[in-house]
C-alpha positions in Angstrom: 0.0 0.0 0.0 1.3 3.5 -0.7 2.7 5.3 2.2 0.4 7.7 3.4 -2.7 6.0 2.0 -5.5 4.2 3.8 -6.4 0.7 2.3 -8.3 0.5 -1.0 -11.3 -1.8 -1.3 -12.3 -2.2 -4.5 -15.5 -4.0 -5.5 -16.7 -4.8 -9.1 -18.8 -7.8 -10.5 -15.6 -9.0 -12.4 -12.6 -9.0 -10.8 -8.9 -8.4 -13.0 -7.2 -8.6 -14.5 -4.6 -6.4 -13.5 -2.7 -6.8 -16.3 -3.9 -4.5 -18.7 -2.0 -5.9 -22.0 -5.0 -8.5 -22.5 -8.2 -8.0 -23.2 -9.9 -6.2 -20.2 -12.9 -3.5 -20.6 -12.4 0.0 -19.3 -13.3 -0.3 -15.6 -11.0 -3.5 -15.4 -8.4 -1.2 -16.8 -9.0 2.2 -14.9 -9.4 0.1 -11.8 -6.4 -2.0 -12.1 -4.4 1.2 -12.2 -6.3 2.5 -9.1 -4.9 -0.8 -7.0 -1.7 -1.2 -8.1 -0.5 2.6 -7.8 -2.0 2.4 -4.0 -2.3 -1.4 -3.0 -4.9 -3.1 -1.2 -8.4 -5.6 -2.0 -10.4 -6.5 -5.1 -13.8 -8.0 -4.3 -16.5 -9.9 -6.7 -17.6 -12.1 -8.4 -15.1 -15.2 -9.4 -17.2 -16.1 -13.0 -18.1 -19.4 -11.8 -21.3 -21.0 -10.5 -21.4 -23.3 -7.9 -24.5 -24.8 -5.6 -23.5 -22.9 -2.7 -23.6 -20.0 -4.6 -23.0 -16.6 -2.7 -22.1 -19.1 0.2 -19.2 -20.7 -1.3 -15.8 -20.8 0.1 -14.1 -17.3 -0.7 -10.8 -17.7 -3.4 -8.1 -15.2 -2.6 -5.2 -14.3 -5.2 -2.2 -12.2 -4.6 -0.4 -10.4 -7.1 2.1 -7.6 -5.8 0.7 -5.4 -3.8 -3.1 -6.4 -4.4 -5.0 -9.3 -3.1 -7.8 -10.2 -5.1 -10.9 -12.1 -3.5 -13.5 -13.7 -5.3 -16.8 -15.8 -4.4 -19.1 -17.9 -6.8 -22.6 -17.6 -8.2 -25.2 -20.4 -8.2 -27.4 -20.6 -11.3 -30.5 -19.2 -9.7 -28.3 -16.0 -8.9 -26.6 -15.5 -12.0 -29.7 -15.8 -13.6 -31.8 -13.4 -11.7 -28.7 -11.2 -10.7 -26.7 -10.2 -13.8 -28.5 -11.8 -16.6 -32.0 -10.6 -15.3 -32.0 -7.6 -13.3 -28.7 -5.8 -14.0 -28.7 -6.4 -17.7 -32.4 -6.7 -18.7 -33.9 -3.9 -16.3 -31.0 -2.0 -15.3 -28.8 -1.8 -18.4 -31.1 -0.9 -21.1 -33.2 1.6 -18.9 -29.8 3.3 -18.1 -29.2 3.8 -21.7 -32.2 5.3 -22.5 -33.5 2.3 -24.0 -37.1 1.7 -22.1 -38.4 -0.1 -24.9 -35.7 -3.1 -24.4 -35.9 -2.7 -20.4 -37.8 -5.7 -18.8 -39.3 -5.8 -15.0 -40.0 -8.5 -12.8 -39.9 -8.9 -9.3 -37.9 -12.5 -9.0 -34.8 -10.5 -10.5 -35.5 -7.5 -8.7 -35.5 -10.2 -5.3 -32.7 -11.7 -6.6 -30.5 -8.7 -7.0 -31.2 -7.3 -4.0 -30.4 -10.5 -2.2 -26.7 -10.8 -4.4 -25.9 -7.1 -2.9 -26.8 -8.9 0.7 -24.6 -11.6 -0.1 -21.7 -10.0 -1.2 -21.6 -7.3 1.3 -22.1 -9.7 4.1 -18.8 -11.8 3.1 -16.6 -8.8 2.3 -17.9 -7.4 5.6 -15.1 -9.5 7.7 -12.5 -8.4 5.5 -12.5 -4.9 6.2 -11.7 -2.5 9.1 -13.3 1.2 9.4 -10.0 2.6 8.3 -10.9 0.9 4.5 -11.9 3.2 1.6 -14.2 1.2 0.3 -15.0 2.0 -3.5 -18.0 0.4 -5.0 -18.5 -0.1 -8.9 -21.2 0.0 -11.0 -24.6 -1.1 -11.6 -24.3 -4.0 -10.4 -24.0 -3.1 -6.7 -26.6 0.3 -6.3 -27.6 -2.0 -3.0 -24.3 -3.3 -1.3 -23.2 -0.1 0.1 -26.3 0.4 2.2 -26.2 -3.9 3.0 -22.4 -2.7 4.5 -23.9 -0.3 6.9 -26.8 -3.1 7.9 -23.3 -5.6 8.4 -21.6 -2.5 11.0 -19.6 -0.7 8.4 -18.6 2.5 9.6 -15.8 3.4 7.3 -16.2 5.7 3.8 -18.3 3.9 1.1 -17.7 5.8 -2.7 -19.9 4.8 -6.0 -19.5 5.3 -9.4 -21.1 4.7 -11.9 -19.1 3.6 -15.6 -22.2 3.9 -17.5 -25.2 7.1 -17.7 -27.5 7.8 -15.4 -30.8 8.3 -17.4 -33.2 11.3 -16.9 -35.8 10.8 -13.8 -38.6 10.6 -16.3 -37.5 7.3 -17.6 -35.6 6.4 -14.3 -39.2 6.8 -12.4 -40.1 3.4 -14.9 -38.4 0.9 -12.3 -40.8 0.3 -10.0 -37.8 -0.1 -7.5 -36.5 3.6 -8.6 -37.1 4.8 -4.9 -35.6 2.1 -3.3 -32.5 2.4 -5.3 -31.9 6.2 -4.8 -32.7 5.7 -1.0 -29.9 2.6 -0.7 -27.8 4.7 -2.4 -27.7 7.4 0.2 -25.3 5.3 2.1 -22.6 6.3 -0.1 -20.8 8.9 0.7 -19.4 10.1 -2.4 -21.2 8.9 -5.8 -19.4 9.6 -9.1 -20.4 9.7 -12.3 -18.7 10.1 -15.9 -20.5 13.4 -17.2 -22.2 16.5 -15.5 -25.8 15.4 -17.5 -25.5 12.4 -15.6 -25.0 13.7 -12.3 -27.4 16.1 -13.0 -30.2 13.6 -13.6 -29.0 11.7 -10.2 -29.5 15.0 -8.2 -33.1 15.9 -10.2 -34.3 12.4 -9.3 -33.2 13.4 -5.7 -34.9 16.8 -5.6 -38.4 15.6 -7.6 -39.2 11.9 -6.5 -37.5 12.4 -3.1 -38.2 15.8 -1.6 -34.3 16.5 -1.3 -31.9 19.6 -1.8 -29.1 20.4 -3.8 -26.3 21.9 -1.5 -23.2 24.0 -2.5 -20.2 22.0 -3.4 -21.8 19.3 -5.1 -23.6 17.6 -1.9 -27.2 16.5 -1.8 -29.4 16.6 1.3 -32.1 13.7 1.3 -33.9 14.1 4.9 -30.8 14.1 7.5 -28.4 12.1 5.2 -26.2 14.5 3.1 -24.0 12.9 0.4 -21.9 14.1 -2.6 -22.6 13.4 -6.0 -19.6 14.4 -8.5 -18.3 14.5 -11.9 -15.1 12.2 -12.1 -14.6 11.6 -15.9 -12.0 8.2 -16.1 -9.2 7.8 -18.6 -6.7 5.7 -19.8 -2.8 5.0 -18.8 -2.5 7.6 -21.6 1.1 7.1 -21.4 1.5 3.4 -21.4 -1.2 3.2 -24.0 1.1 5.2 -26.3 4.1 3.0 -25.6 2.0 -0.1 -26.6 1.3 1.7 -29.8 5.1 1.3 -30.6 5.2 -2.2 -29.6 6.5 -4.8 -31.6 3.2 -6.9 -31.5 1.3 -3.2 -32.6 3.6 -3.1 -35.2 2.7 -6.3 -37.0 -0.7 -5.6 -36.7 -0.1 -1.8 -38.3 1.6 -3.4 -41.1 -0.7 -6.2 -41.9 -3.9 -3.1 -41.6 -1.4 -1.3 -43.8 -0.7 -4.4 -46.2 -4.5 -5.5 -46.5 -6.0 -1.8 -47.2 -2.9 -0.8 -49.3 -3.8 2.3 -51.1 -6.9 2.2 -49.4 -8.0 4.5 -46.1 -9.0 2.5 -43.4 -11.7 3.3 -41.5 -11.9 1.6 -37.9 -14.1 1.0 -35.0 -14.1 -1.1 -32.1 -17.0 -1.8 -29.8 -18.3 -4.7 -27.7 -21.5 -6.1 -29.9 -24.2 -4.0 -28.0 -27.2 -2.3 -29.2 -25.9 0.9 -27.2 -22.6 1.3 -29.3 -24.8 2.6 -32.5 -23.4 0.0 -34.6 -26.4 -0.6 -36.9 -26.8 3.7 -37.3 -22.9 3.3 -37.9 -23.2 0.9 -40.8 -26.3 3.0 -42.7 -23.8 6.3 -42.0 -21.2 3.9 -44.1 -23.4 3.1 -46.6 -24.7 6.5 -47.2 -20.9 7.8 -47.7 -20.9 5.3 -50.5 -24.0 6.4 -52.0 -23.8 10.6 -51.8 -19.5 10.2 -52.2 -18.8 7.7 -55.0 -15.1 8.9 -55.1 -15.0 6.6 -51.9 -16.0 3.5 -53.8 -12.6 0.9 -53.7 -10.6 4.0 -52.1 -11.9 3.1 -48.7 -12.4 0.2 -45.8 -13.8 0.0 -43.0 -13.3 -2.5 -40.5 -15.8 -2.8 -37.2 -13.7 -5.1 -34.4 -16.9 -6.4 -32.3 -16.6 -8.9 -29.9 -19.6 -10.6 -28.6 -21.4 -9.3 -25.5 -24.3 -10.7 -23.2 -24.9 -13.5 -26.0 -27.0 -15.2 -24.1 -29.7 -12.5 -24.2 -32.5 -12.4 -27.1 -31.4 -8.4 -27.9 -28.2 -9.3 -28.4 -28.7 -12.0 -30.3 -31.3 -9.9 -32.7 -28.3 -7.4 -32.9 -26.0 -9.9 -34.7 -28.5 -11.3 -36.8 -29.1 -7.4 -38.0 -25.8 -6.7 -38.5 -24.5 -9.6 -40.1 -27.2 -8.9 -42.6 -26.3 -5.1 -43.0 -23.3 -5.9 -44.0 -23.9 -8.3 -46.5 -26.1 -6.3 -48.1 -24.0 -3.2 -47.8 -20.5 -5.6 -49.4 -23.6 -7.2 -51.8 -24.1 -3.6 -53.1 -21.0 -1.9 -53.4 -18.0 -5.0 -53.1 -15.8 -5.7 -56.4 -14.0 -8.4 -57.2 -10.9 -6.7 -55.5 -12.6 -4.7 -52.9 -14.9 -5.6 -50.1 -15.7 -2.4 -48.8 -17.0 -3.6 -45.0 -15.7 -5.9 -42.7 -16.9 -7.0 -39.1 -14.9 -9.1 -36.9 -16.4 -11.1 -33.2 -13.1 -11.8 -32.1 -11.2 -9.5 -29.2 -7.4 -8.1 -29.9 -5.1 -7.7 -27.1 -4.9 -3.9 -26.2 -1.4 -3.9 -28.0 -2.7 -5.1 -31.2 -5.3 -3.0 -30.7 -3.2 0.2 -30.4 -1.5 -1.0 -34.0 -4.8 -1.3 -35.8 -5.4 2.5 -34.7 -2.6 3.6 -36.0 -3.0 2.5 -39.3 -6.7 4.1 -39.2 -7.3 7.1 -41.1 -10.8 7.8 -39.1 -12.5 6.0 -36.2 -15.9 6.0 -35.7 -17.1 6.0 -32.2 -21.0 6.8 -32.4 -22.7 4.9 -29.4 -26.6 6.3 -29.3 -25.6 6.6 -25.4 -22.4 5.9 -23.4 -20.9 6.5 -19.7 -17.3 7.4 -21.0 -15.8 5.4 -24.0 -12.5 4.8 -23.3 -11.9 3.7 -27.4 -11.8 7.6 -27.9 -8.9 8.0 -25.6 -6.9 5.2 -27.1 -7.4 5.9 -30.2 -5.9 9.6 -29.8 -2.8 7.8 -27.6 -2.1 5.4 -30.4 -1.8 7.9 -33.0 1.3 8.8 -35.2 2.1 12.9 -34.4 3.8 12.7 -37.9 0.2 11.3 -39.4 -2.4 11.3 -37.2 -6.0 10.2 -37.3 -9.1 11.2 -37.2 -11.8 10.9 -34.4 -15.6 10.5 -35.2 -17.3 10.8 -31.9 -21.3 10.5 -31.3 -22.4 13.9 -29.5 -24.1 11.1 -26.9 -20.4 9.7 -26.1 -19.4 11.0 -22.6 -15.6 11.8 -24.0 -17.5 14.6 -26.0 -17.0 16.7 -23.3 -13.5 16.5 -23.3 -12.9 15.9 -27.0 -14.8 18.7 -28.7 -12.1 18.7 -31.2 -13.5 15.4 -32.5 -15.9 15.3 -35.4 -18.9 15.9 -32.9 -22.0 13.4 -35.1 -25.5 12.3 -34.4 -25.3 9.0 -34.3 -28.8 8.7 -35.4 -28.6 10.9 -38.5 -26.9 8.8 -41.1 -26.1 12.0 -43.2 -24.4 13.4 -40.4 -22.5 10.5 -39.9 -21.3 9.9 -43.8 -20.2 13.7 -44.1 -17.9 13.6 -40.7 -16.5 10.6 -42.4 -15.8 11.9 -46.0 -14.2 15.3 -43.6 -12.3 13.1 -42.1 -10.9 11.2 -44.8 -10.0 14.6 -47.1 -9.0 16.7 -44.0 -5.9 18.6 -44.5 -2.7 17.2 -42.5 -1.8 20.5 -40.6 -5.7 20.6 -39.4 -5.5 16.5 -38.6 -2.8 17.7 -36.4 -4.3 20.5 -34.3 -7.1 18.5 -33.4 -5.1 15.6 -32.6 -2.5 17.7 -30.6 -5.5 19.2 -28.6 -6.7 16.3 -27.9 -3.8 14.3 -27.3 -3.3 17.2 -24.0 -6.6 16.6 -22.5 -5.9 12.8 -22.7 -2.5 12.8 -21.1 -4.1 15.4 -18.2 -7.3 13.2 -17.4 -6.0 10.1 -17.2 -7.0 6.8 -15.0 -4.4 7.3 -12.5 -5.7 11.3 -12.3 -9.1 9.6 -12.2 -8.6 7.6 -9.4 -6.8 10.4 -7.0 -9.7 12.7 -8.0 -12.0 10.4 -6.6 -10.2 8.9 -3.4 -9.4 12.5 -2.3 -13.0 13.4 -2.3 -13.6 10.4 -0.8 -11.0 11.1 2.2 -12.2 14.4 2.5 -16.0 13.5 2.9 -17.3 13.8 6.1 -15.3 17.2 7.2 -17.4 19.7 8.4 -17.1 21.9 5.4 -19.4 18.5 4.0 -22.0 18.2 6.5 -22.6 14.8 8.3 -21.4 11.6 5.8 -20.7 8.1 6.6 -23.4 7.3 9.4 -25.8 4.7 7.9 -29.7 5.7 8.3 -32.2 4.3 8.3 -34.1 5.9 5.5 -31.0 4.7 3.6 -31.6 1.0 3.9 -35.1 0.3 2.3 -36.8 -2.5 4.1 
């Protein structure tokens, strides 16, 4: 642990890796920073089912500094837990997307009694000097169950993904119960100001709250803060990978493949929130209203598979698959297939190569938390050649990459003429934006992220921030 530091707790449904040269997502990545720049406990799920469930045996790793502790699953849980609740109700509504968002009280049972589970078996673990930092959707409960178990320590939240407005929040019959639980935290961050905003409406309108100077909400006697902490990337190492040797061979074989061809890149996980089925029309539209782009360009969508287990997601492939067929069916030569879409994950290093040898990237989601793609693309880039970055006005990076191409994602003109900009934009103006850029990626980066957060965390509770850390009982809904 770093001298001067209390113990960090970390707790996250996955746990690792915390080697960031595989294939991890963004809070895997920002988090593994966190723990190995201060040291301390990962806690979560292990990705296994057993029959004891939540009650089985806990499995504890150490790698350096950080001990990483994992428990199992049974089936029932699993089910109602992550596949039901978290990603049926909670992930869809979050995103905007009511019309995909299913209720039903066994998940909403369920997931309430995982958040139990999992805070009464880290409970032991920890003493009250901890700084215990929750992630994600997964967990709006636990911190409120670790009050029930006698925690009396600082409890943080964020949240990697939006928070939706309190009109369609107010949908989940357990809205209330949430927001309530989730006055145990003391500090709750969030990626953009929009999504803090909506946290501290839903407060003030469905809760009879009162928004407070510094960023602090008052619900009753319980007075919390809710923040903006946008998280980044090792902007540094990232850029490093992108002269790796294993980059390198992927550059050259991108380079090889498109030859005199721009490439076009984008990278998601295969969700219906990434705008990939908007991002393919925007493609096909360039063809149509820019036929100079006809064999001169490629684009190639890396999109690994996500939640296949769920009917959306399944839909999604289906649609895609087929969009691009038709899309190669139109345009495709006997030399030139003009769209390509790949399921399969690249390391982060590989990664870093393909986007360098990308012209544009096209990162449109209809609604996202952050988007950490945006950032890596800009740390991978050549300053001799750089790319160019298509980002969806609904991305939370916008904020602090307005020298992107700034698209609606659901306006597929808007999205062919950012890319045929991008692809005839003049080096010396490719270069300003990227240099721009580039600056507010090397400032807000994971590990500036993390300290952002932790300090408001340690500071929480003074009396400049009124009463914090006491667990009520209004916070705890029965």
């Amino acid at each position: 642990m770093a001298e001067g530091h209390r113990r960090l707790v970390a707790v996250s449904n996955r746990v690792g890796p915390l080697n960031d040269e595989g294939k991890a997502g963004g809070l895997a990545v920002g988090l593994s920073d966190a723990l190995k720049r201060r040291g301390g406990l990962w806690f979560g799920w292990s990705g296994n089912t057993s029959s004891k469930g939540t009650f089985s045996e806990a499995t504890t790793e150490v790698e350096g500094n950080v001990a990483m502790a994992t428990i199992d699953m049974s089936e029932e849980e699993l089910q109602g837990f992550y596949y039901g609740y978290a990603n049926r109700s909670l992930w869809p509504l979050l995103h905007y997307r009511l019309d995909l968002a299913e209720f039903d009280r066994q998940s909403d049972r369920i997931y309430r009694s995982v958040n139990q589970r999992f805070a009464a078996r880290l409970a032991p673990m920890l003493d009250d000097s901890d700084l215990v930092w929750m992630h994600d959707y997964h967990f709006f409960y636990m911190g409120s169950e670790l009050r029930q178990c006698g925690f009396k320590g600082k409890i943080g939240f964020f949240l990697h993904i939006p928070f939706c407005s309190p009109e369609i929040f107010t949908a989940l019959p357990s809205s209330h119960d949430i927001v309530r639980a989730m006055l145990a935290y003391d500090v709750i961050g969030f990626q953009t100001d929009t999504d803090r905003r909506n946290f501290a409406n839903f407060c003030v309108r469905e809760l009879n709250g009162q928004k407070l100077p510094g960023h602090r909400l008052q619900v009753g006697d319980r007075i919390i803060v809710a923040d903006t902490f946008p998280i980044g990337i090792d902007a540094p190492g990232y850029a490093r990978f992108a002269v790796s040797p294993e980059a390198g061979e992927h550059e050259e074989m991108v380079r090889e493949i498109a030859g005199d061809r721009l490439q076009i890149i984008g990278v998601d996980r295969m969700d219906y929130s990434k705008g990939l089925v908007e991002r393919f029309r925007g493609f096909e539209r360039l063809l149509e209203e820019y036929p100079e782009n006809r064999g001169t360009v490629q684009f190639l969508q890396v999109a690994p598979l996500s939640r296949s287990e769920l009917g959306a997601y399944v839909e999604l492939r289906r649609e895609l698959e087929e969009l691009a067929g038709h899309i190669n069916g139109r345009f495709a030569t006997l030399d030139w297939t003009p769209l390509q879409i790949m399921t399969r994950g690249f390391t982060r290093r590989a990664l870093a190569g393909i986007y360098r040898a990308a012209r544009a990237c096209l990162v449109t989601p209809l609604r996202d938390g952050m988007n950490l793609v945006a950032k890596e693309y800009i740390a991978a880039q050549d300053s001799d050649d750089p790319g160019v970055l298509i980002l969806s006005r609904f991305a939370g990076a916008k904020a602090e990459l307005p020298d992107a191409l700034i698209v609606n994602p659901y306006s597929t003109d808007d999205v062919a003429r950012a890319i045929q900009r991008a692809l005839t934009m003049p080096l010396d103006e490719r270069r300003r934006r990227w240099e721009t850029m580039r600056d507010a990626v090397f400032h807000g980066t994971a590990a500036h992220w993390c300290d952002s957060f932790l300090d408001r965390l340690e500071r929480s509770g003074r009396d400049e921030d009124g009463p914090a850390g006491e667990a009520l009982a209004e916070a705890h809904p029965s």
